[in-house]
C-alpha positions as CSV (number, residue, x, y, z in Angstrom):
1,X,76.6,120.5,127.4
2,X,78.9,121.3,130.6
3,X,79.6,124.3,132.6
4,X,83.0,125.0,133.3
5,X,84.3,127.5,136.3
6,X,87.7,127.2,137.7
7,X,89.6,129.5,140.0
8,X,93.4,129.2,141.1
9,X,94.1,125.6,141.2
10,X,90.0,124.5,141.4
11,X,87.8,123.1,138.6
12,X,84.8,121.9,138.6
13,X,82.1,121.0,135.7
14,X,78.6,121.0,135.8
15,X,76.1,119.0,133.6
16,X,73.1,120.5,133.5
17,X,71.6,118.1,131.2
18,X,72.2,115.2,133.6
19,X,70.3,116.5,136.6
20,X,72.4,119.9,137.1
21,X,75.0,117.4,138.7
22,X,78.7,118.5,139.3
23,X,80.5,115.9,137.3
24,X,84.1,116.6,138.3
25,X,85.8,118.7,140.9
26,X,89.4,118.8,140.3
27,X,91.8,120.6,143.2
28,X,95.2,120.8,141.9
29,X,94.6,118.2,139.2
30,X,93.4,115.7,140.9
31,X,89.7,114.5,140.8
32,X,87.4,114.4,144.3
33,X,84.3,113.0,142.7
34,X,83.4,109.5,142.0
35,X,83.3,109.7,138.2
36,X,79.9,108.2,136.1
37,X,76.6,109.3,134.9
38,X,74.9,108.4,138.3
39,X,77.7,109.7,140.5
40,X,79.4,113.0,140.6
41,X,77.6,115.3,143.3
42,X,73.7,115.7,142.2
43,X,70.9,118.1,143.9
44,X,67.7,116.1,145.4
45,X,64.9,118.1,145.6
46,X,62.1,118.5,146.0
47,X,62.9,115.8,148.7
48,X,65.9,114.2,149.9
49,X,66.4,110.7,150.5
50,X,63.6,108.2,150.5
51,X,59.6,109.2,150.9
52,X,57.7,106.4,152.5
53,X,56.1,104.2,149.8
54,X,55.6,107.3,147.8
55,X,53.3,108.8,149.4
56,X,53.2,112.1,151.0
57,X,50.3,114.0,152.6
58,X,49.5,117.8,152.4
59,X,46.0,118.7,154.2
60,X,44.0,116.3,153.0
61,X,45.3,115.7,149.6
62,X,47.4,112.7,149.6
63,X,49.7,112.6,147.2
64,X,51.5,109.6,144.9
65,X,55.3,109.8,144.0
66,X,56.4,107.4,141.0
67,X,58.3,104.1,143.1
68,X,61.4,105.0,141.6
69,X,63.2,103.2,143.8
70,X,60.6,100.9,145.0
71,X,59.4,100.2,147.5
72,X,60.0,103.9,148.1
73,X,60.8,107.5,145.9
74,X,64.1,108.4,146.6
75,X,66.0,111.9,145.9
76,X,64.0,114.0,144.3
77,X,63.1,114.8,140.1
78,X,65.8,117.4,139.9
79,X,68.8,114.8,139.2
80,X,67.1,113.6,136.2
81,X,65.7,116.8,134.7
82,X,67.4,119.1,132.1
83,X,68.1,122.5,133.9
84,X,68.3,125.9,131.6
85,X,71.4,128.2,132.3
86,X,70.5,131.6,134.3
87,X,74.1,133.3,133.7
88,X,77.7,132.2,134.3
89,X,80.8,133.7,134.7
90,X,84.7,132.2,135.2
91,X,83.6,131.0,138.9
92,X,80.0,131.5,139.2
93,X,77.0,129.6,137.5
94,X,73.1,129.4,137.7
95,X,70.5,127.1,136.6
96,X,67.1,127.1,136.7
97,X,64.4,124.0,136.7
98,X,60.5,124.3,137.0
99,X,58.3,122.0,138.8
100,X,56.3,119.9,137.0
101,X,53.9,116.2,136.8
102,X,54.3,113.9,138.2
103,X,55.1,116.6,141.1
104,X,51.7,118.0,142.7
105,X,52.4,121.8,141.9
106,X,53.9,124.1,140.4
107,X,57.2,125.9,141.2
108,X,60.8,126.5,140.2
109,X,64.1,125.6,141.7
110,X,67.3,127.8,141.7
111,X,71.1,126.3,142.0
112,X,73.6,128.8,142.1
113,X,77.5,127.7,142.3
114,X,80.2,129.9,143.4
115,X,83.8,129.2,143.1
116,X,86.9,130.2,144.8
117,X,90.3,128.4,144.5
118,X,89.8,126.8,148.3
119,X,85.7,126.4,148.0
120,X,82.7,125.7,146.8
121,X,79.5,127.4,147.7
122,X,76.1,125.5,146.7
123,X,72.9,127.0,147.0
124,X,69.6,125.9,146.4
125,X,66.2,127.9,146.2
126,X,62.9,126.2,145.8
127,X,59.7,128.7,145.0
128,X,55.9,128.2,144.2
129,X,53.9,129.3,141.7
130,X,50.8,129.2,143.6
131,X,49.6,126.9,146.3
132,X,52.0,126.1,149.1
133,X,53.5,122.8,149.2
134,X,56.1,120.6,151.5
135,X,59.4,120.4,149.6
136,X,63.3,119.4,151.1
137,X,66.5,120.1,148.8
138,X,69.9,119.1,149.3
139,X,73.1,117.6,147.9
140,X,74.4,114.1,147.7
141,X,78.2,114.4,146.8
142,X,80.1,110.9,146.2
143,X,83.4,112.2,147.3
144,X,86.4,109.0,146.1
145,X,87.2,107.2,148.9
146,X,90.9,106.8,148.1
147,X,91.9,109.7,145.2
148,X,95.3,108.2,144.1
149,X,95.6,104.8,143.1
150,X,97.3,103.4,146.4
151,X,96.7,106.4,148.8
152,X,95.0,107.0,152.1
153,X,91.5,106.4,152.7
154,X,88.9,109.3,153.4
155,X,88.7,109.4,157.2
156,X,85.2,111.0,158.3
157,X,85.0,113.1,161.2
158,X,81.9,114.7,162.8
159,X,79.9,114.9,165.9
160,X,76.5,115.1,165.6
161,X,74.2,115.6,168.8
162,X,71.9,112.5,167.8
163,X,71.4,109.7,165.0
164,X,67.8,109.1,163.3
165,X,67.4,105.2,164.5
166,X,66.9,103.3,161.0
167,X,64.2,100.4,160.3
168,X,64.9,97.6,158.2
169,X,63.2,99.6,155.5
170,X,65.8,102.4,156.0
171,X,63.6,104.9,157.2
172,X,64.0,106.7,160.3
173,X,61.4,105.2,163.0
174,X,60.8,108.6,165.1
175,X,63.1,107.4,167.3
176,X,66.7,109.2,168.1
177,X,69.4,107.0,169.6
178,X,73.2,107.8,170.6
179,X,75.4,108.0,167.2
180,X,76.9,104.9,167.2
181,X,79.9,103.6,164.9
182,X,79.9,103.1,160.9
183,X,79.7,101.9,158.0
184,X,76.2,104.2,157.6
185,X,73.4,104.8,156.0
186,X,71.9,107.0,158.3
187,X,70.9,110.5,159.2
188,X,72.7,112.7,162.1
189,X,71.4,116.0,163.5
190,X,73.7,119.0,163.7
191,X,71.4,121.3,165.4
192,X,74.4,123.8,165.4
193,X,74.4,123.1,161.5
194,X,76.4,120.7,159.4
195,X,80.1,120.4,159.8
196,X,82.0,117.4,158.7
197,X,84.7,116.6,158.0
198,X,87.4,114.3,155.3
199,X,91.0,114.2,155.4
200,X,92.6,112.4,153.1
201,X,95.7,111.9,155.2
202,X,99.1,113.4,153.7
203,X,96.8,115.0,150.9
204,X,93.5,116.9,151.6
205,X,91.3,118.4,153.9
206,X,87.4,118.9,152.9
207,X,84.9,120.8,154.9
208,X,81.4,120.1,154.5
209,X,79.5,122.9,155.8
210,X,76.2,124.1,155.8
211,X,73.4,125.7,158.3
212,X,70.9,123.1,157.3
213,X,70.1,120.5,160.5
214,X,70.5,117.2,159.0
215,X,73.3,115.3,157.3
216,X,73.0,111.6,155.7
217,X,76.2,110.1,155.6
218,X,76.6,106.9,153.1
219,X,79.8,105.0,153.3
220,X,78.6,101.6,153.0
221,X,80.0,101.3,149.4
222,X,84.4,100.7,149.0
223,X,84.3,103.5,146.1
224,X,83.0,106.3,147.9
225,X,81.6,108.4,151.0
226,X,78.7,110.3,150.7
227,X,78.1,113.8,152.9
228,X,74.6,115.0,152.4
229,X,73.3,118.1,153.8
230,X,70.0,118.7,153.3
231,X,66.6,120.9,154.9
232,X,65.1,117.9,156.8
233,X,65.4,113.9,157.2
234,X,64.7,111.1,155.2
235,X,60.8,110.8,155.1
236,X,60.2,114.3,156.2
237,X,57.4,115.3,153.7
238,X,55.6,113.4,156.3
239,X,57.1,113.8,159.5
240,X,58.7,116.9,159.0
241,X,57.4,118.8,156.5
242,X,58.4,122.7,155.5
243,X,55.9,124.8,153.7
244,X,57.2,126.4,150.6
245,X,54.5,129.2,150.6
246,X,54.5,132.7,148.5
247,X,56.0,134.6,150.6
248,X,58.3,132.2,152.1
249,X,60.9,130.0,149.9
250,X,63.0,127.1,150.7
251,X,66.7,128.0,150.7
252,X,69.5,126.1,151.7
253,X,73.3,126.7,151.2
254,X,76.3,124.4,151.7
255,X,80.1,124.8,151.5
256,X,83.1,123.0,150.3
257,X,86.3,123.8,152.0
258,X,89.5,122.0,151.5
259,X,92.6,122.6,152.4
260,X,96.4,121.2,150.7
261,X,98.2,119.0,153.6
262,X,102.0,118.3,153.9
């Protein structure tokens, strides 16, 4: 069952059953997500991108992650779990999703989405129950690379300070080079906080905003670009891990902005 919000010329459906995923965001009729079951715009959490064989190490605990996209875990549990509705109105929605096996602990995950007719406002809240724990949460939106047939193609525009150097098992390596040219499928930092960019030229504007560090951009497929804000980089349950603890939650917000070009 989907949520519907819409506000002025904006629409946008959730599916809560499939991961709490937005499956479509329309602006004025036309559609900005790649559409499928896999695709739309999903939330990874409670890590992003893909943990090292796995495996992920709290204290002394080390901890096993089903291979689920082997040789690594990728993306989280949250885009494949059923999420319960917390309230909704004409533009707002929230959904709700507890922590459970295979993941380590216990705790509960908070998506709120907010609608105006020139933005979308995401925001993600991850809690424990008990212990503390290492967690990351963000979004991995497949915005169309081309939204009419025939039209422009998404141009990308950001600049990050540095780019996570990627090893041939496309995970950063500790090391941070120069950002250097696309395609991509790599991580940025944005100390400042995430601000890119798409223009569909002669069509749309879309700001990807957030005050989260780290962005993966994905563009190495024809369909689609992918602009991923998230709390920390790939792998960082182990290199750069943040506590969730019971006094302090992970949070992390992101905004859509687009604007109507001549």
């Amino acid at each position: 069952m989907s949520t519907r919000l819409s506000a002025g010329g904006a629409e946008i459906t959730i599916d809560r059953e499939n991961g709490c995923r937005i499956g479509s965001l329309r602006v004025d009729g036309t559609e900005l997500l790649r559409q499928g079951p896999h695709f739309g715009s999903f939330p990874m959490v409670p890590w992003c991108g893909r943990t090292a064989n796995g495996r992920f190490r709290d204290g002394a605990a080390v901890h096993q992650l089903p291979l689920n996209h082997p040789p690594h875990a990728i993306h989280g549990f949250g885009r494949d779990a059923v999420w319960r509705a917390a309230g909704a109105s004409e533009t707002r929605a929230a959904f709700v999703y507890d922590l459970a096996d295979p993941w380590p602990y216990a705790g509960r995950v908070t998506q709120v989405f907010e609608l105006t007719e020139d933005a979308l406002t995401l925001t993600m809240g991850v809690e424990t129950y008990g212990d503390s724990f290492p967690a990351q949460a963000g979004w991995h939106p497949w915005f169309r690379r081309v939204l009419t047939p025939g039209g422009p193609e998404a141009q990308i525009a950001f600049a990050p300070e540095w780019q996570e150097e990627r090893g041939e098992d496309h995970l950063p390596t500790g090391h941070r080079t120069e950002p250097k040219p696309g395609p991509w499928d790599d991580c940025f930092g944005m100390p400042g906080g995430v601000d890119v960019t798409l223009t569909w030229p002669g069509r749309l504007e879309l700001k990807v905003t957030s005050r989260a560090e780290w962005v993966v951009v994905y563009d190495e497929q024809p369909e689609a670009v992918c602009v991923e804000p998230q709390s920390g980089p790939p792998n960082g349950l182990n290199t750069l891990p943040q506590l969730v603890t019971p006094v302090d939650p992970l949070e992390i917000s992101s905004t859509w902005t687009w604007r109507r070009l001549p």
